[in-house]
C-alpha positions in Angstrom: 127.3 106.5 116.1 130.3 105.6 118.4 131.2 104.4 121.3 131.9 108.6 122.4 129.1 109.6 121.1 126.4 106.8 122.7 128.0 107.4 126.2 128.4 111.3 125.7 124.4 111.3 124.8 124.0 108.6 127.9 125.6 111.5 129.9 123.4 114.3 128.8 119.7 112.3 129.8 121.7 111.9 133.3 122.9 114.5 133.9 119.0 116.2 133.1 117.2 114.0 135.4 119.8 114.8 138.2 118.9 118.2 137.2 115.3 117.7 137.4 115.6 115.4 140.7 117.3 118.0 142.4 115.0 121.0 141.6 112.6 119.1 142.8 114.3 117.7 146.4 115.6 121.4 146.8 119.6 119.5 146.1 121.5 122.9 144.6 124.7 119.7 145.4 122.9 117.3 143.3 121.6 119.7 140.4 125.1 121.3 139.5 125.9 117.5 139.6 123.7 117.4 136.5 124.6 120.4 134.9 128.1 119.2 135.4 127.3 115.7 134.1 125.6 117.4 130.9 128.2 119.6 130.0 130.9 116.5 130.1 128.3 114.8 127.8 128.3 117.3 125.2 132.3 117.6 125.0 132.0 113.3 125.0 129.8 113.7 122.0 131.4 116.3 120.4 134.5 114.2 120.3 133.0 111.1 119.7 131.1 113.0 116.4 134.9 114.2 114.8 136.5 111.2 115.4 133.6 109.9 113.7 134.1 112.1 110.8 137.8 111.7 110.5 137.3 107.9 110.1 134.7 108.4 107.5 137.2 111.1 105.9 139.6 108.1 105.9 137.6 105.5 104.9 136.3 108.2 101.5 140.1 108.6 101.2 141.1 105.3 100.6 137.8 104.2 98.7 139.3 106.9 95.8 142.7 106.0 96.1 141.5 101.9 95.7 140.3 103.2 92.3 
């Protein structure tokens, strides 16, 4: 896991508990803060898992090419 991905997952739990705080406070402001916070974690961790997999595409690449 990556740098994108732990922050884009770090994202997600905030953006539920903002969620969850402002259902319960009545917030609407505060819960389409979370949804808004969630949705930018998912694309975070979405990029953070290809770049993930390009660098182990690279990485297989250059292990077959070594031999």
């Amino acid at each position: 896991m990556n740098k994108d991905e732990l922050d884009g997952r770090v994202d997600q739990v905030k953006g539920k508990v903002k969620q969850a705080t402002g259902d319960l406070t009545g917030n609407e402001r505060l819960h389409d803060e979370g949804v808004a916070d969630e949705a930018g974690g998912d694309v975070q961790e979405g990029f953070g898992r290809g770049r993930r997999k390009v660098g182990e595409a690279v990485e297989d690449l250059g292990d077959k090419l070594k031999r």
